[in-house]
C-alpha angles and dihedrals in degrees: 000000000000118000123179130166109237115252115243122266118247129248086260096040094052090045092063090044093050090042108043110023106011102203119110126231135167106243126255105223119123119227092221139038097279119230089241089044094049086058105048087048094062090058097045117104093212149057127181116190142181137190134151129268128230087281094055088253114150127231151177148203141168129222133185151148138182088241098102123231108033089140112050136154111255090178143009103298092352126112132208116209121196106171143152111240145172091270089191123053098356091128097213094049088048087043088059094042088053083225079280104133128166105216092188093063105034090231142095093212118206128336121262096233148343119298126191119252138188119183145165118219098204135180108196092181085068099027085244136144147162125198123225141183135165133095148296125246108174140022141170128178122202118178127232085217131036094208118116112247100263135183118250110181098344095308126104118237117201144168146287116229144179111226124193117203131179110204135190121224119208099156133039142183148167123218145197129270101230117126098013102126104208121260136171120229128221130166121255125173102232120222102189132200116204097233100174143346094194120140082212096077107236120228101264086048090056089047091055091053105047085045095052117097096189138020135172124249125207117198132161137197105249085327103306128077099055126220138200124176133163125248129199153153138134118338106273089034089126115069131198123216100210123194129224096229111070088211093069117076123252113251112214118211128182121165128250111245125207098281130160099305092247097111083194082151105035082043094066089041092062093050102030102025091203129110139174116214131197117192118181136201100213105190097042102028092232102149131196111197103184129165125179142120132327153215140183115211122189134186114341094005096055095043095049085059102037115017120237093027150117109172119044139163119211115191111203096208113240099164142006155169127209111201123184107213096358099138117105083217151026123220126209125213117250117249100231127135087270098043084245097307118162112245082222094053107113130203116291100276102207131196127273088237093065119081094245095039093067089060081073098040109111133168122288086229139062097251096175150347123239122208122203109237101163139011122183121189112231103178142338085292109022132081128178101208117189113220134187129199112241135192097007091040094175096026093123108019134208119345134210135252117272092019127129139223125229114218124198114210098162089115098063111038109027101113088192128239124343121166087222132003104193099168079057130017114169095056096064086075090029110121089191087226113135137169129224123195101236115249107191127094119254083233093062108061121111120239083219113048120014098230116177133169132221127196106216132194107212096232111131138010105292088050097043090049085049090056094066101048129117128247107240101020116052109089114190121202105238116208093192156280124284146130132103106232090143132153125239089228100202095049129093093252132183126203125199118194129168108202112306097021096083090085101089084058089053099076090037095070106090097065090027112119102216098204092069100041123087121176137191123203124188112193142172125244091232082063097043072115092068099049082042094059100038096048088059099045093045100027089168078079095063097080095043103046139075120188133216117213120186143140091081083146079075096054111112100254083235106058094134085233098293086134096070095036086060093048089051087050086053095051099048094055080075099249119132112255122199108181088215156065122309095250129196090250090057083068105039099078089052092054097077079059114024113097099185132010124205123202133196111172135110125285099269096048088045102055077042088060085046095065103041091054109044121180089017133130102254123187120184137176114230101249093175094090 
């Protein structure tokens, strides 16, 4: 039976407890390679591993191979690695080499002396991992190939090689699977090419890393007591600041999801602010080693930088390397119903800075507190709900047509911290924070009381627990009003919806001149509720408007014939029904006319409205969100 006594957490480690999630625990962490550990190490297909250069820089990489075991214990507490790398520019292997290398006998040798090392063995494949950290006694480097790195049209091509490492393990942990997206590993003998060293990361650098869904991240505890974890999300979780003079070096930023409370990583970050960074490109083997500065940000601070979030890392680049087919190995995505996705993975969360990411922007502060007074069901899926505005009634004024309103329901519904949530992921990094485009006309709001009204689709946690509120008594936190979705009312303007995305018309009717707007909605049969409902609420649409129904394929096979009956109903209110698509040709005879065109639709629909409208001036309102 093995006992140990935890070690003590560090003065970094202990600030982020205290901070985030302010409860006290020993730490789990084993000072030895545990006997459970030793074994699932030898089964898994990757290592990723970090240490510090000469300069006290820190850096990571990540090995692998589908040859299980390339990483096995050869004595108690002690691992042998046999592995294929980058011989040439893979900065940890170059680290461990100490750039010493003896050309006329193909090797490194040994290394001089011991270097610290932190490292993750991983098997995507399985969402499993085990942290490790220790040090490294022994190397030796042999290359695949005996040619001299040389340069071939201004890149540097360099080697294959197989390292051997023994490696000391004096800590030891396994961790959860959440946020591994499943891959599976197969061996590749890299032959790299150097394509840039520039602290501005060039554009092939920036592509790696907004395609990426995972990296590895290397820290250390005033420059000792190494660390490797394993970050990952959705791919484009990590985001790039990129400044406009080429001379100024790129700062990477990715958010801290809900983990295990350790803060081992974030820890080291507060006391020594480096990191080392590996983000691969699994399918190509394009890899970006970076290492730089760091900061933490929390709260305020990190939201302001990154939306949706409250903990938050941002690497000032000191130094990188950008290798084309660098990587030992490729990894191919699972064929699973989610492609591999972790069911923890949220939503990209992007950075203030970036045009989508200011439609989730909100104010640090509770501004106001908005009280149901009215819900009315539309359809199956849609609900209108009536607000006011109650306790700071003219906190925030008038708003403006087209805008929307942000709504806090995080009191409500955070349920605090968990380690997993397996009946429900995503609500473990939900902030419960949404924003409704707001449906009620300027005119009509009340001097009194700021009443507004919102149309909702049911379609994730904040809309479904709205569902089941009660008029009269649920009371939501607003964060504010904003967005600029607004008409240009003497233009001949035309306006393309699909379902929902009607709503940002709705509060622009009443200075609308309806003999210049055209506007095409495209809407579900399973909604004719909704064009119902508006059409007779706002009746001035009706001569402006067509509208597209399709999806009859989901209508029950025994509706009694209410389906037809609806469409009837549709008809007779005067609107012109096509019981079809939206098609390029519906648009073409508006073009000669038509000075802007506004589009709320989905993604797919909208880069559909792109192409059929080429050289246009095109407005939409941002219906990701």
């Amino acid at each position: 039976m093995e006992t140990f006594s935890p070690r003590p957490w560090h003065e970094g480690e202990l600030f982020f407890q205290r901070r985030i999630v302010d409860r006290g625990r020993s730490d789990p962490t084993t000072p030895f390679l545990a006997a459970r550990y030793a074994n699932w190490i030898q089964q898994y297909p990757a290592l990723a591993m970090g240490t510090l250069d000469d300069n006290g820089n820190p850096w990571c990489t990540v090995w692998g191979t589908n040859l299980v075991p390339f990483v096995k214990p050869v004595a108690q507490s002690v691992l042998g690695v046999q592995a294929t790398v980058d011989a040439s520019f893979d900065p940890v292997v170059q680290a461990i080499c100490r750039n010493n290398f003896d050309m006329k006998n193909n090797n490194c040798g040994t290394a001089d002396k011991e270097m610290e090392m932190g490292g993750v063995s991983i098997h995507l494949e399985e969402r499993a991992r085990v942290k490790l950290a220790g040090q490294i006694t022994a190397a030796t480097l042999k290359r695949l190939s005996a040619n001299r790195d040389v340069l071939v049209g201004g890149r540097s091509e360099g080697a294959a090689g197989e390292l051997h490492l023994i490696v000391r393990i004096d800590q030891s942990l396994g961790n959860c699977p959440k946020y591994l997206n499943k891959k599976h590993i197969v061996a590749h003998i890299p032959r790299p090419k150097l394509l840039s060293t520039s602290p501005h990361l060039p554009q092939k650098a920036i592509e790696v890393v907004h395609n990426a869904d995972a990296f590895f991240i290397a820290s250390s505890h005033k420059h000792r007591d190494m660390d490797c974890n394993y970050r990952g999300g959705p791919p484009g979780f990590i985001r790039i600041v990129q400044p406009d003079d080429s001379e100024e070096a790129s700062t990477i930023v990715w958010p801290e999801y809900s983990g295990n409370a350790l803060y081992q990583t974030l820890g080291n970050l507060r006391v020594t602010p480096q990191a080392g960074l590996v983000i691969p490109n699994f399918e190509t083997g394009d890899v970006l080693y970076v290492t730089g500065n760091t900061k933490v940000l929390l709260g305020t601070e990190a939201s302001n930088v990154i939306a949706k979030s409250t903990v938050a890392v941002a690497l000032m680049v000191t130094d990188a390397k950008l290798v084309e087919n660098g990587l030992p190995f490729r990894a191919k995505v699972v064929e699973d119903g989610a492609q591999g996705r972790s069911p923890y993975n949220p939503r990209v969360r992007y950075l203030t800075s970036e045009e989508i990411g200011k439609f989730d922007q909100v104010e640090s502060r509770f501004c106001a507190t908005a009280r149901m007074i009215k819900k009315t069901r539309l359809t199956p899926t849609i609900t209108k709900y009536n607000f006011t505005l109650v306790g700071h009634k003219s906190v925030f004024g008038s708003w403006k047509p087209g805008q929307y309103v942000t709504m806090d329901a995080s009191a409500s519904m955070t349920k605090g911290y968990s380690h997993m949530r397996d009946d429900d992921p995503t609500s473990l990094n939900d902030d419960f924070i949404r924003t409704f485009t707001i449906t009620s006309l300027p005119s009509a709001v009340g001097e009194e009381t700021e009443d507004f009204e919102v149309m909702i689709r049911s379609i994730g946690s904040v809309t479904k627990w709205l569902e089941h509120q009660k008029d009269g008594i649920c009371e939501v936190a607003v964060r504010g009003i904003g967005g600029d979705f607004t008409f240009a009312s003497s233009a001949c303007n035309a306006f393309i919806a699909a379902g929902i995305g009607i709503t940002p018309l709705l509060s622009h009717l009443d200075h609308i001149h309806f003999n210049t707007l055209r506007t095409f909605w495209s809407v579900r049969m399973v909604d004719i509720g909704l064009p119902l409902a508006i059409l007779r609420d706002y009746p001035a649409l009706i001569r402006s408007t067509t509208i597209y129904l399709t999806g009859f394929e989901a209508l029950p096979n025994k509706d009694g014939g209410k389906g037809n009956e609806e469409i009837q109903r549709l008809i007779d209110t005067g609107v012109l029904v096509q019981q079809r698509r939206l098609c390029k040709e519906d648009l073409q005879p508006c073009l000669p006319q038509i000075e802007n065109w506004y589009v709320c639709t989905a993604p797919t629909m909208r880069r559909q409205v792109h192409e059929w409208l080429p050289g246009t001036v095109i407005h939409y309102e941002n219906f990701d969100f």
